[in-house]
ROVEXVO-826497 format. One record per residue: residue number from 1; residue in one letter; x, y, z of N, C-alpha, C in turn. Coordinates in nm, 2 decimals. Layout:
REM ROVEXVO-826497
+-----+------+--------+--------+--------+--------+--------+--------+--------+--------+--------+
!  nr ! rest !   n_c1 !   n_c2 !   n_c3 !  ca_c1 !  ca_c2 !  ca_c3 !   c_c1 !   c_c2 !   c_c3 !
+-----+------+--------+--------+--------+--------+--------+--------+--------+--------+--------+
! NUM !    a !      X !      Y !      Z !      X !      Y !      Z !      X !      Y !      Z !
...
+-----+------+--------+--------+--------+--------+--------+--------+--------+--------+--------+
REM end
This chain:
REM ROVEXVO-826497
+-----+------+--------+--------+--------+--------+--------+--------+--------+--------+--------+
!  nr ! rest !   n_c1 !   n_c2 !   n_c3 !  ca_c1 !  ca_c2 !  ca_c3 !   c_c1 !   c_c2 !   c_c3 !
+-----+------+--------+--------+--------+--------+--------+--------+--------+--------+--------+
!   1 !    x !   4.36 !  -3.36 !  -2.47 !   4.42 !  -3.25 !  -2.54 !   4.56 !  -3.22 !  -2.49 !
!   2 !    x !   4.59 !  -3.25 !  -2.36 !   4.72 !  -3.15 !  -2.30 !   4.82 !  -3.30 !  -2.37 !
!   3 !    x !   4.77 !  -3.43 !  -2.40 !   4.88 !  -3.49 !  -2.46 !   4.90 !  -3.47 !  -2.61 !
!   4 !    x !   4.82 !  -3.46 !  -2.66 !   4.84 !  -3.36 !  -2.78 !   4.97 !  -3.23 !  -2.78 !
!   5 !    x !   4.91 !  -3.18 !  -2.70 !   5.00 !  -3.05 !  -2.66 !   5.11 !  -3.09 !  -2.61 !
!   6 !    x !   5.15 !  -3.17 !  -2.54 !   5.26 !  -3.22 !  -2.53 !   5.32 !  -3.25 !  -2.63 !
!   7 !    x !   5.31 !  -3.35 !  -2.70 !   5.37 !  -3.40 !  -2.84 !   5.36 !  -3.31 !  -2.93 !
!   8 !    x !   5.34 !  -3.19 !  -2.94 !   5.34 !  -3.10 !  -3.03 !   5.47 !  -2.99 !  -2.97 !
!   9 !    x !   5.43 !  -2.92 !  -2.86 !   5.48 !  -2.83 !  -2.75 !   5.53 !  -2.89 !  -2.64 !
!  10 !    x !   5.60 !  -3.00 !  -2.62 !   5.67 !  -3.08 !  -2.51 !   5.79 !  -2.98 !  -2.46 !
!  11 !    x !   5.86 !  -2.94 !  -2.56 !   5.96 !  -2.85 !  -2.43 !   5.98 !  -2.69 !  -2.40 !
!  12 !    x !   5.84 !  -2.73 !  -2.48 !   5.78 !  -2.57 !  -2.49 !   5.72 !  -2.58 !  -2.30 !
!  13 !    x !   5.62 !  -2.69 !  -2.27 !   5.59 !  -2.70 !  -2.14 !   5.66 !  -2.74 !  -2.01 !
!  14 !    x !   5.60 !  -2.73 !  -1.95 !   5.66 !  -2.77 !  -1.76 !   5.58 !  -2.86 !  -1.71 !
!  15 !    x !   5.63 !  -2.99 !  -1.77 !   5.49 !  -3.09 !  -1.76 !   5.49 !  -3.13 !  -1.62 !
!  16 !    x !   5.58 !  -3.06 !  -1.55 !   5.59 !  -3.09 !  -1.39 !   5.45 !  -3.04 !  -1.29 !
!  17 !    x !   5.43 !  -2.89 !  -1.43 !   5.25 !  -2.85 !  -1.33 !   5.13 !  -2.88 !  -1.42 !
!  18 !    x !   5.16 !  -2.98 !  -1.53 !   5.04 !  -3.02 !  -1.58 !   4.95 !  -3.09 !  -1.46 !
!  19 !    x !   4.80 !  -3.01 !  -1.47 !   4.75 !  -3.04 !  -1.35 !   4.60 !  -3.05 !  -1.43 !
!  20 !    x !   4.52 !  -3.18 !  -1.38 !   4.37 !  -3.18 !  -1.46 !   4.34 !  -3.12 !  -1.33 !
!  21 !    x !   4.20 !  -2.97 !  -1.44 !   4.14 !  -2.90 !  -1.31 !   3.96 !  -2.98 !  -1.34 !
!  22 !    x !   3.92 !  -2.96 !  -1.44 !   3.75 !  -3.02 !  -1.45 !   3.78 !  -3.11 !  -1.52 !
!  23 !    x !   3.66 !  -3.20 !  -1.53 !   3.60 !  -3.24 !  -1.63 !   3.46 !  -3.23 !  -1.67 !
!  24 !    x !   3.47 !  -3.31 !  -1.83 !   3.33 !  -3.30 !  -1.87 !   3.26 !  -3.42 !  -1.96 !
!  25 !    x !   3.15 !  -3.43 !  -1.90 !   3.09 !  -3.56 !  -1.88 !   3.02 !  -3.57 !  -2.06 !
!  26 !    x !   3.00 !  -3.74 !  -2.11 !   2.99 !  -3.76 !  -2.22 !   2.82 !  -3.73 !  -2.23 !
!  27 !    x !   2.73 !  -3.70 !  -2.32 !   2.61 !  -3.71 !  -2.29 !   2.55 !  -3.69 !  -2.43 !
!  28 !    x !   2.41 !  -3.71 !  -2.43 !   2.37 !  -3.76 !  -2.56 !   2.26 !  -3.56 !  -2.59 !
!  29 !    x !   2.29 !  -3.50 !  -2.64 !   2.24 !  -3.40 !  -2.68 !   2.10 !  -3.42 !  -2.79 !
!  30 !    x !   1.97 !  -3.36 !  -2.76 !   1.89 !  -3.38 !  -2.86 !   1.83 !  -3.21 !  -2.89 !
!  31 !    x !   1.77 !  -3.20 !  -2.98 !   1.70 !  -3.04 !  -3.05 !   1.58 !  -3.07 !  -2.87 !
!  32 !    x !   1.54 !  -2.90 !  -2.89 !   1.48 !  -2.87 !  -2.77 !   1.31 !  -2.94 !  -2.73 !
!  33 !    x !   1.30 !  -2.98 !  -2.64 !   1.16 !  -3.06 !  -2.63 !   1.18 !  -3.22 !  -2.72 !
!  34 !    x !   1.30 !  -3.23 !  -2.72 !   1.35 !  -3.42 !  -2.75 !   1.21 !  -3.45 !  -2.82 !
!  35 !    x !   1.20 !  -3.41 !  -2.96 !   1.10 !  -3.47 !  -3.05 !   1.10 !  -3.61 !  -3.06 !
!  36 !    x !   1.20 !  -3.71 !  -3.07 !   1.23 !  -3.81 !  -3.07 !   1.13 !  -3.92 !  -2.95 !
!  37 !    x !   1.20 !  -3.81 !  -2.83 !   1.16 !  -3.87 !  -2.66 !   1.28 !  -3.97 !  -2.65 !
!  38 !    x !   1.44 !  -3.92 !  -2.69 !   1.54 !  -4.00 !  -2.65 !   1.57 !  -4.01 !  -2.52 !
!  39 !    x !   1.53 !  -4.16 !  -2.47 !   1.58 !  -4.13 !  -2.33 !   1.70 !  -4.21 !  -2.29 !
!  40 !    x !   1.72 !  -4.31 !  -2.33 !   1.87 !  -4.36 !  -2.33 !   1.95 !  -4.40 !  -2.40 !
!  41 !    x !   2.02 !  -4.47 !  -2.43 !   2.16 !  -4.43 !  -2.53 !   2.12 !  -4.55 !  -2.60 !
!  42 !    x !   2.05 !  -4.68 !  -2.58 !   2.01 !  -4.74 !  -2.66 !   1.87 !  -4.71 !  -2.79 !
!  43 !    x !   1.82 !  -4.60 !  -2.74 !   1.73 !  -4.55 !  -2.84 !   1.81 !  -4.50 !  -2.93 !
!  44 !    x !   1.97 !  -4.46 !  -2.92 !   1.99 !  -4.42 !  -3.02 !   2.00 !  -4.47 !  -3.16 !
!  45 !    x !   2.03 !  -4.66 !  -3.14 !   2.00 !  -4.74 !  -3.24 !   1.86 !  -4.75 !  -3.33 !
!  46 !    x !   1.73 !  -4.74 !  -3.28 !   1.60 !  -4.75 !  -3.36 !   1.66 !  -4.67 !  -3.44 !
!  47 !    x !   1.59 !  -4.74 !  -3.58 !   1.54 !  -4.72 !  -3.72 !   1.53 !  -4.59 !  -3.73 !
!  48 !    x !   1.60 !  -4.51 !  -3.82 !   1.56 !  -4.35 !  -3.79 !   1.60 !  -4.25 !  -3.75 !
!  49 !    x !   1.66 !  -4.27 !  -3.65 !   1.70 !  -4.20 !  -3.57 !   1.83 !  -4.13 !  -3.62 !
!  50 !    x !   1.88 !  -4.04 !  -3.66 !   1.99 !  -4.00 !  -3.74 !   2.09 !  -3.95 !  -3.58 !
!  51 !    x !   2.16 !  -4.00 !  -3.61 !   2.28 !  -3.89 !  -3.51 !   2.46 !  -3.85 !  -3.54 !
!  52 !    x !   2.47 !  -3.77 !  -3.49 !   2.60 !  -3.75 !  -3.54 !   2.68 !  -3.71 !  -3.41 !
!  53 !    x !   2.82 !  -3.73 !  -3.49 !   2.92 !  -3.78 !  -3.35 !   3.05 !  -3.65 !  -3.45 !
!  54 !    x !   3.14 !  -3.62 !  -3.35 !   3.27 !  -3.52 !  -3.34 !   3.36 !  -3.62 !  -3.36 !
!  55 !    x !   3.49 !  -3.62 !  -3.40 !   3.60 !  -3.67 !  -3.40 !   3.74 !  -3.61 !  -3.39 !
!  56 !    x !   3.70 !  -3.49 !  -3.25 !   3.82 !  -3.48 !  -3.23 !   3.84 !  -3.41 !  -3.09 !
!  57 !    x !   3.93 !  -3.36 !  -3.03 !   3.99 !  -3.35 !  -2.86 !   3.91 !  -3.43 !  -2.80 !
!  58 !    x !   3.95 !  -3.51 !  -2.80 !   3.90 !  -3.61 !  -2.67 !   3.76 !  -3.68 !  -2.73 !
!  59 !    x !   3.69 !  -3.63 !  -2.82 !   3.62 !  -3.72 !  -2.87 !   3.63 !  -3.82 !  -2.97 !
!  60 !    x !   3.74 !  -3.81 !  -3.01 !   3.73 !  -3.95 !  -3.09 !   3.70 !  -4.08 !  -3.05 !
!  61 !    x !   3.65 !  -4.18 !  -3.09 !   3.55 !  -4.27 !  -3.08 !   3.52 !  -4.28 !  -2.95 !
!  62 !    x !   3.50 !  -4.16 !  -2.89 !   3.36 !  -4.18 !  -2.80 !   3.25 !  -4.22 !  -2.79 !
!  63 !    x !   3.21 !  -4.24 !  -2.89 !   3.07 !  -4.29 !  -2.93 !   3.09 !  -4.45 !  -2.90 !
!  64 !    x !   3.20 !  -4.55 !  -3.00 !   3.26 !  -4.64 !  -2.98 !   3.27 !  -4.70 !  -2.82 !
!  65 !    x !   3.33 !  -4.59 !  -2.76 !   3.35 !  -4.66 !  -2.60 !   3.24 !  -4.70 !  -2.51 !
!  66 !    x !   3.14 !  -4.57 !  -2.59 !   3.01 !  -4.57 !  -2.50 !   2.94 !  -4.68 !  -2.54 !
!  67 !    x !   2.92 !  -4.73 !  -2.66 !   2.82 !  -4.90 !  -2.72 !   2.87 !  -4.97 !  -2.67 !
!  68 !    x !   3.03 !  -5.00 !  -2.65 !   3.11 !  -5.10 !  -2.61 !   3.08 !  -5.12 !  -2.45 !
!  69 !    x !   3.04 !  -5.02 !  -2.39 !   3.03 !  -5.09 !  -2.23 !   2.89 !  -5.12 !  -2.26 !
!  70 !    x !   2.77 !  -5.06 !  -2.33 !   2.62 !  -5.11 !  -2.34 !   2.62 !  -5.23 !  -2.40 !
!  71 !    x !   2.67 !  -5.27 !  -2.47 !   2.68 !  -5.40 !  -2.56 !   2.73 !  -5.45 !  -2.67 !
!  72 !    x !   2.88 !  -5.38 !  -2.65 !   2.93 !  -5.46 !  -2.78 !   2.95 !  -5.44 !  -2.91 !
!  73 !    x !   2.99 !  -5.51 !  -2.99 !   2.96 !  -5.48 !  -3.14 !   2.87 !  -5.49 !  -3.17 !
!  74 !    x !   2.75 !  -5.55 !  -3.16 !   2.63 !  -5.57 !  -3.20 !   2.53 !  -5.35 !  -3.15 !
!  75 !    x !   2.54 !  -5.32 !  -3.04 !   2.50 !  -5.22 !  -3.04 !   2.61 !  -5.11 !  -3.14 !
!  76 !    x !   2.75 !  -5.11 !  -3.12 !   2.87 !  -5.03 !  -3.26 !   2.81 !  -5.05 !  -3.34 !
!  77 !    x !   2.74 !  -5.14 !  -3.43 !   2.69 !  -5.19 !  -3.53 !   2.58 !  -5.10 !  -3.55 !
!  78 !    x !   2.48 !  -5.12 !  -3.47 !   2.31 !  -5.07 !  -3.48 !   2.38 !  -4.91 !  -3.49 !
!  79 !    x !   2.46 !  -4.85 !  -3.40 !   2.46 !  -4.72 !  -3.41 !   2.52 !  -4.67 !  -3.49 !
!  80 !    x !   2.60 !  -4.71 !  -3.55 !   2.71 !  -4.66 !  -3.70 !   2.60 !  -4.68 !  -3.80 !
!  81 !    x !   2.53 !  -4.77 !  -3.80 !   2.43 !  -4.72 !  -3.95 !   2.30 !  -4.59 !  -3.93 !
!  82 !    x !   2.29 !  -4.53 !  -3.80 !   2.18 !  -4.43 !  -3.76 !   2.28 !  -4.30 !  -3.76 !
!  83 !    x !   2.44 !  -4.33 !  -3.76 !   2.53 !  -4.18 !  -3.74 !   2.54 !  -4.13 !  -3.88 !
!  84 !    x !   2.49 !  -4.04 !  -3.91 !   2.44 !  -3.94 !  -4.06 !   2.56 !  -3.85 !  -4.03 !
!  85 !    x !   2.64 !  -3.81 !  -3.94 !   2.73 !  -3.65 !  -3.98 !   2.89 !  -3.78 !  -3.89 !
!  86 !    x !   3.01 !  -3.74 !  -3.92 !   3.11 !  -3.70 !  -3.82 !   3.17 !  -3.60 !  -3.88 !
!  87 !    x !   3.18 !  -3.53 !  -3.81 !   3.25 !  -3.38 !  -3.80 !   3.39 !  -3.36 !  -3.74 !
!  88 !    x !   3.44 !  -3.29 !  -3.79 !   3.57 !  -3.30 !  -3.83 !   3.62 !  -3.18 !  -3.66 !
!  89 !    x !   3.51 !  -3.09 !  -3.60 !   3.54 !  -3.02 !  -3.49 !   3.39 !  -2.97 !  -3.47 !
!  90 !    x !   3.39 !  -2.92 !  -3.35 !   3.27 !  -2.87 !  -3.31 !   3.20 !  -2.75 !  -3.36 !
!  91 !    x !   3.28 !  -2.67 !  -3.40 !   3.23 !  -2.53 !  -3.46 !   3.14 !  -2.60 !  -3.56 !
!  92 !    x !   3.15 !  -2.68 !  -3.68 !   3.15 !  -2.74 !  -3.77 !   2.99 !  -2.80 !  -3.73 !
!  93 !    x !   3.02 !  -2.88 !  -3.65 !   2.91 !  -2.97 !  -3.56 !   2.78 !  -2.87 !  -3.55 !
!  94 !    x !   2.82 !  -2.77 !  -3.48 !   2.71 !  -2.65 !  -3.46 !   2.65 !  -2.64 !  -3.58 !
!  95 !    x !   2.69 !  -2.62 !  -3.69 !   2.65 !  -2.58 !  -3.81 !   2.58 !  -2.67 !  -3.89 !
!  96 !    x !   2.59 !  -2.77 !  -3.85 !   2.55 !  -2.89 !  -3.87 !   2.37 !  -2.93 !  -3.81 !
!  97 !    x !   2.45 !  -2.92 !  -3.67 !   2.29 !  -2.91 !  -3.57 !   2.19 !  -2.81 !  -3.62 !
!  98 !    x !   2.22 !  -2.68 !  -3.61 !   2.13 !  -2.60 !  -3.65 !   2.08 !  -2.54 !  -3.81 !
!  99 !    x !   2.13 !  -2.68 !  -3.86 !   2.07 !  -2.66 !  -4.04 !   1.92 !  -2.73 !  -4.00 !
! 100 !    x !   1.91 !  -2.67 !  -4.20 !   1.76 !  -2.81 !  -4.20 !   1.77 !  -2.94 !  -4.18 !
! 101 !    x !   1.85 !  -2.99 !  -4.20 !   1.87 !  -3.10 !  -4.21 !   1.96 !  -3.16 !  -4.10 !
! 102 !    x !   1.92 !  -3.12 !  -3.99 !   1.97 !  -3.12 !  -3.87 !   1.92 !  -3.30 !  -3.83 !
! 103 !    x !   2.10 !  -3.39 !  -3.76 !   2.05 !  -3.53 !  -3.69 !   1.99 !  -3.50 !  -3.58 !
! 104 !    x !   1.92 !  -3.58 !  -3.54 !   1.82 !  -3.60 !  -3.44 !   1.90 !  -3.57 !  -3.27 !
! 105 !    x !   2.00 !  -3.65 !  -3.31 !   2.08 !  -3.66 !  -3.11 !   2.21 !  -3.63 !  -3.19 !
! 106 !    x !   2.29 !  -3.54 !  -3.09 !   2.45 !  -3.58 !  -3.08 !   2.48 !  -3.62 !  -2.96 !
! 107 !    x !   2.59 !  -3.75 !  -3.02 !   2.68 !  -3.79 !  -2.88 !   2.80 !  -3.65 !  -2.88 !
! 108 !    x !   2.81 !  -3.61 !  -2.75 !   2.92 !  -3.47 !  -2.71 !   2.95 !  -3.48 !  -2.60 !
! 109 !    x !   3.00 !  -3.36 !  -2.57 !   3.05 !  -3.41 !  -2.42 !   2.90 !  -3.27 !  -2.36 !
! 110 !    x !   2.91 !  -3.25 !  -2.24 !   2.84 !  -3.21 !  -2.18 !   2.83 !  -3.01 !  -2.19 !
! 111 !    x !   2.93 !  -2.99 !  -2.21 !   3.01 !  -2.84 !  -2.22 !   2.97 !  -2.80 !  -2.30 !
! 112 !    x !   2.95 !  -2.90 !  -2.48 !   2.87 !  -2.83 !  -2.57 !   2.71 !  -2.80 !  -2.52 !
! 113 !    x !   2.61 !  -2.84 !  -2.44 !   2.50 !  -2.79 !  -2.40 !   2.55 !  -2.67 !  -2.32 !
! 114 !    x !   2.66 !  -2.73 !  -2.26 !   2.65 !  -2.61 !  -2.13 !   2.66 !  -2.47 !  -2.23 !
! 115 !    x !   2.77 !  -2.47 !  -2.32 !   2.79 !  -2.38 !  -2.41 !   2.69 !  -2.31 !  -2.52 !
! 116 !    x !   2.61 !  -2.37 !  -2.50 !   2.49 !  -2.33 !  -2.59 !   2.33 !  -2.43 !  -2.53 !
! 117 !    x !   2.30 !  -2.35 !  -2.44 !   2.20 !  -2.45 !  -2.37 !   2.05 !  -2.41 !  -2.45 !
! 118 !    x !   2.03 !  -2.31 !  -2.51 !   1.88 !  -2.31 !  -2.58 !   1.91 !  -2.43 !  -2.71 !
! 119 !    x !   2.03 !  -2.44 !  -2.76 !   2.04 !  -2.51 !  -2.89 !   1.99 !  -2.67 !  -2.86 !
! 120 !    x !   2.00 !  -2.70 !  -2.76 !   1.95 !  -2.86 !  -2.73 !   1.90 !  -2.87 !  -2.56 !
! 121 !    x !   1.87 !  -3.02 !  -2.54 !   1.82 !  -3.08 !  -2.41 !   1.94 !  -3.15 !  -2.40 !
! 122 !    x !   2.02 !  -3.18 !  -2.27 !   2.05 !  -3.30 !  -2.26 !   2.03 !  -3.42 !  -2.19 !
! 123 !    x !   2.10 !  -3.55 !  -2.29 !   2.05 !  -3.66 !  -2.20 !   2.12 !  -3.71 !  -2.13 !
! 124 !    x !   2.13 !  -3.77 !  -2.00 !   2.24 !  -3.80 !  -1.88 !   2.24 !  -3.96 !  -1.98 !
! 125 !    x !   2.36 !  -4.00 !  -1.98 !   2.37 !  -4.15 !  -2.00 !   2.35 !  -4.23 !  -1.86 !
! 126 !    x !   2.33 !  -4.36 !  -1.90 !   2.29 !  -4.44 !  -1.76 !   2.39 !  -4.46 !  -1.72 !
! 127 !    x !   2.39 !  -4.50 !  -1.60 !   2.55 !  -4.51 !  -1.48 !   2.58 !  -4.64 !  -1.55 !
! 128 !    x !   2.73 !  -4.61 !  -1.53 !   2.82 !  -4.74 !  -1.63 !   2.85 !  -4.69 !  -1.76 !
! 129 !    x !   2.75 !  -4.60 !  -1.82 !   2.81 !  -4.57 !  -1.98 !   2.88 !  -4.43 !  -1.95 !
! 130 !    x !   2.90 !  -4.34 !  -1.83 !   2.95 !  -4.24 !  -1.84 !   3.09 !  -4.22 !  -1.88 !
! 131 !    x !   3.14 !  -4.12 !  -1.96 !   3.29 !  -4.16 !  -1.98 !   3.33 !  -3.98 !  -2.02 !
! 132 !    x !   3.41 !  -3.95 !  -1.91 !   3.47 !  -3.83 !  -1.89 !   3.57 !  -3.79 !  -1.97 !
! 133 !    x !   3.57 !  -3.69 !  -2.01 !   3.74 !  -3.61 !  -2.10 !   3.79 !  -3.47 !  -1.97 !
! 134 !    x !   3.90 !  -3.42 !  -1.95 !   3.92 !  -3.36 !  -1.83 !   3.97 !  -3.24 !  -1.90 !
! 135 !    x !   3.99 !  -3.11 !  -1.87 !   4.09 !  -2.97 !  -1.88 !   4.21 !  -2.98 !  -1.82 !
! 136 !    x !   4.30 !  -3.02 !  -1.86 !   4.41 !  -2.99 !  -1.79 !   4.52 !  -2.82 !  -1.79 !
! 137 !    x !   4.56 !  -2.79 !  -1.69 !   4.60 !  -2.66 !  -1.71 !   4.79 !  -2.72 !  -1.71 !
! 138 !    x !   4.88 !  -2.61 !  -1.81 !   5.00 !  -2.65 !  -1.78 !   5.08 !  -2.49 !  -1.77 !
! 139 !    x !   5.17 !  -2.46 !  -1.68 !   5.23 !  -2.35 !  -1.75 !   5.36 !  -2.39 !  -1.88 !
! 140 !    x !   5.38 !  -2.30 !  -1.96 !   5.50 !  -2.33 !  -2.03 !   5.64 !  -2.27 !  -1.95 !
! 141 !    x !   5.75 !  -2.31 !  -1.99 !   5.87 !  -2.29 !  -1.96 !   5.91 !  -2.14 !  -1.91 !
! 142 !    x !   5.86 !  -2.04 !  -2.01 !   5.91 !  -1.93 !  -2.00 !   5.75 !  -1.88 !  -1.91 !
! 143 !    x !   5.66 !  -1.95 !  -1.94 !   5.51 !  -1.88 !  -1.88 !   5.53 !  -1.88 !  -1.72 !
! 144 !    x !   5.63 !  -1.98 !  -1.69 !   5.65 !  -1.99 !  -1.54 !   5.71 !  -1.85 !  -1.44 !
! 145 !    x !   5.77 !  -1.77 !  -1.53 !   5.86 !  -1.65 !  -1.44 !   5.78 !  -1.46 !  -1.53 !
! 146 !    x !   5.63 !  -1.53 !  -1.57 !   5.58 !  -1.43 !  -1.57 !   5.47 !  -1.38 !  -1.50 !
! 147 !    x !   5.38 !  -1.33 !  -1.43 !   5.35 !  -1.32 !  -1.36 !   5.22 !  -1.36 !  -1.35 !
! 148 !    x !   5.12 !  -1.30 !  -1.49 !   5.02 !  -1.28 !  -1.53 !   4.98 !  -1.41 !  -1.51 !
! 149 !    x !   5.08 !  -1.51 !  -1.62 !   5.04 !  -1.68 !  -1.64 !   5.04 !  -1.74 !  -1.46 !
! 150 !    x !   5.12 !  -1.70 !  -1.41 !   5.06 !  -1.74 !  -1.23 !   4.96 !  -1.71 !  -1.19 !
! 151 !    x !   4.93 !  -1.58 !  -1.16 !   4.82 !  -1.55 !  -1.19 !   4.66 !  -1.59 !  -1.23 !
! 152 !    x !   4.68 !  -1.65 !  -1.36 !   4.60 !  -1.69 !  -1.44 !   4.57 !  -1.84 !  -1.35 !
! 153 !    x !   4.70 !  -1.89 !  -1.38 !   4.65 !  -2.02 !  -1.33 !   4.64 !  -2.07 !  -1.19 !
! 154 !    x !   4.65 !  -1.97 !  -1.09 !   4.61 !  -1.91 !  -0.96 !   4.44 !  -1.92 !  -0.96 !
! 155 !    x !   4.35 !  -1.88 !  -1.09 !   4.27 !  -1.80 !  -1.08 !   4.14 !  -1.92 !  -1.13 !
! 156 !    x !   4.22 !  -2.00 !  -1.18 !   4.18 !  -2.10 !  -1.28 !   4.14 !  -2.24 !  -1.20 !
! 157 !    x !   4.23 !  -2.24 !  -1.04 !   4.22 !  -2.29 !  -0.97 !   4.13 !  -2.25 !  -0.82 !
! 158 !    x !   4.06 !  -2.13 !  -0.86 !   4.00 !  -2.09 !  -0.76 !   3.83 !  -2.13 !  -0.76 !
! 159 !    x !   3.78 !  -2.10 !  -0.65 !   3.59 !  -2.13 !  -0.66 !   3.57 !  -2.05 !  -0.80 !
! 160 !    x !   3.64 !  -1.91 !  -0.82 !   3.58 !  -1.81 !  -0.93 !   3.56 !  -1.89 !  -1.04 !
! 161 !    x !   3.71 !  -1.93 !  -1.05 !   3.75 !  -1.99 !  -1.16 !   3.69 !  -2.11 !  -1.19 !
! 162 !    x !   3.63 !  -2.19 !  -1.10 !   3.55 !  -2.33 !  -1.11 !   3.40 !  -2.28 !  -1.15 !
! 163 !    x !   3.37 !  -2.15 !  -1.09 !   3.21 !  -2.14 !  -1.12 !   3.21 !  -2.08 !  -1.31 !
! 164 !    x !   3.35 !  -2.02 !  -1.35 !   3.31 !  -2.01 !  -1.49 !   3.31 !  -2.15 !  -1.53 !
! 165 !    x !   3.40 !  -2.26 !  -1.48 !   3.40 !  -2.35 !  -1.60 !   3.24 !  -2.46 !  -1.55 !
! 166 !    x !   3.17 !  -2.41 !  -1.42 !   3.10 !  -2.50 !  -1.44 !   2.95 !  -2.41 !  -1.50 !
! 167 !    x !   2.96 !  -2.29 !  -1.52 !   2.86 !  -2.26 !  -1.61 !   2.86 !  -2.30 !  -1.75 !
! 168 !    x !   2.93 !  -2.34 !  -1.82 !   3.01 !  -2.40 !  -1.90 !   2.97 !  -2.55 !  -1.94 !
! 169 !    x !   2.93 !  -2.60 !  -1.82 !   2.92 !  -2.77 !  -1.86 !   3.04 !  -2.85 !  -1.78 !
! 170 !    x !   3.14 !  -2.82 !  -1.72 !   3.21 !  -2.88 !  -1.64 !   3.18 !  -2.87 !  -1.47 !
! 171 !    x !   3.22 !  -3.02 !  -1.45 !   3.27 !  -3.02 !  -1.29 !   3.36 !  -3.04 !  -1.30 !
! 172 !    x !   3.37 !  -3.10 !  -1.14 !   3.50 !  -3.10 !  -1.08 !   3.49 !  -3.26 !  -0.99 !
! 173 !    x !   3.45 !  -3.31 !  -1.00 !   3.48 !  -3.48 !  -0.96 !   3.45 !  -3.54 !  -1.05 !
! 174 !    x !   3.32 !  -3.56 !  -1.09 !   3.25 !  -3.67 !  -1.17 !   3.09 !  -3.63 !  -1.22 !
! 175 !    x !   3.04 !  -3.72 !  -1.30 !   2.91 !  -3.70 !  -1.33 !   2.82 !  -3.63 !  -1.28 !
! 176 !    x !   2.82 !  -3.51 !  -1.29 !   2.72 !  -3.43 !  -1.27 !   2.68 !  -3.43 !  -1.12 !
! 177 !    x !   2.85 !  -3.41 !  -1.04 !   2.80 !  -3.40 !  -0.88 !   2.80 !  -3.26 !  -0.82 !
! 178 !    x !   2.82 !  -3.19 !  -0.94 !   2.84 !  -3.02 !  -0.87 !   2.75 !  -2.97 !  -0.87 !
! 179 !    x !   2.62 !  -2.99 !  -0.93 !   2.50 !  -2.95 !  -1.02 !   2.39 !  -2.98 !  -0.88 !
+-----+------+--------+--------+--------+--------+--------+--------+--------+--------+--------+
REM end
């Protein structure tokens, strides 16, 4: 996202304190008590299995990356004919998951459970398929000589400030080592 933000707001920022503070880990979300019994990221291919994938901050073809280290085009293959929704942003996605007609698994990143943890279970992917998106904090130009935005991102960088974002669904190294 913050290169995004760059290329939109580039001299708007001080890309000198663009600083990644979490991240959050990719994971396979399913409805509560995993009716399915999804347990790893290759079940997502069986016959059936509907899932749907986001296409945007940092998730765009995420899904893609993640088949590609399990196997290839042959697994991209099996799982693009079982993906029923892509959604255009996550609000969207929510509305999606909790219809009738709700897919079985979403590929997301981890933050959406953390963000709404009665709405789903999640599934850890196996070591090797994990694939991180990070938060980066930046001040802007003028944000730098105001107090509040120091402040802020003083605050953002503190244990406090790590314990909101890991109630949330983020860490702070890697796969699920804060937890």
């Amino acid at each position: 996202m913050m290169t995004d933000f760059v290329n939109q707001f580039g001299a708007q920022i001080d890309q000198a304190t663009i600083d990644p503070l979490f991240v959050r880990v990719a994971t396979i979300l399913v409805h509560p008590g995993n009716p399915l019994k999804i347990k790893r990221f290759v079940d997502l291919t069986r016959p059936g299995v509907r899932v749907m994938i986001v296409q945007v901050w940092g998730q765009t073809s995420l899904w893609e990356d993640i088949a590609d280290r399990f196997g290839g085009v042959a697994i991209i293959r099996a799982l693009r004919r079982n993906i029923v929704a892509f959604e255009p942003d996550t609000a969207t996605a929510h509305q999606v998951w909790n219809s009738p007609c709700a897919p079985d698994a979403w590929i997301a990143l981890y933050s959406e459970h953390g963000a709404n943890p009665t709405e789903s279970d999640a599934i850890r992917l196996e070591p090797g398929l994990e694939i991180v998106r990070d938060a980066d904090i930046a001040l802007t130009i003028a944000g730098k000589s105001k107090p509040v935005a120091v402040l802020f991102d003083k605050f953002v960088h503190s244990d406090e400030g790590f314990a909101i974002f890991k109630r949330w669904g983020w860490c702070s190294r890697c796969f699920h080592e804060d937890e």
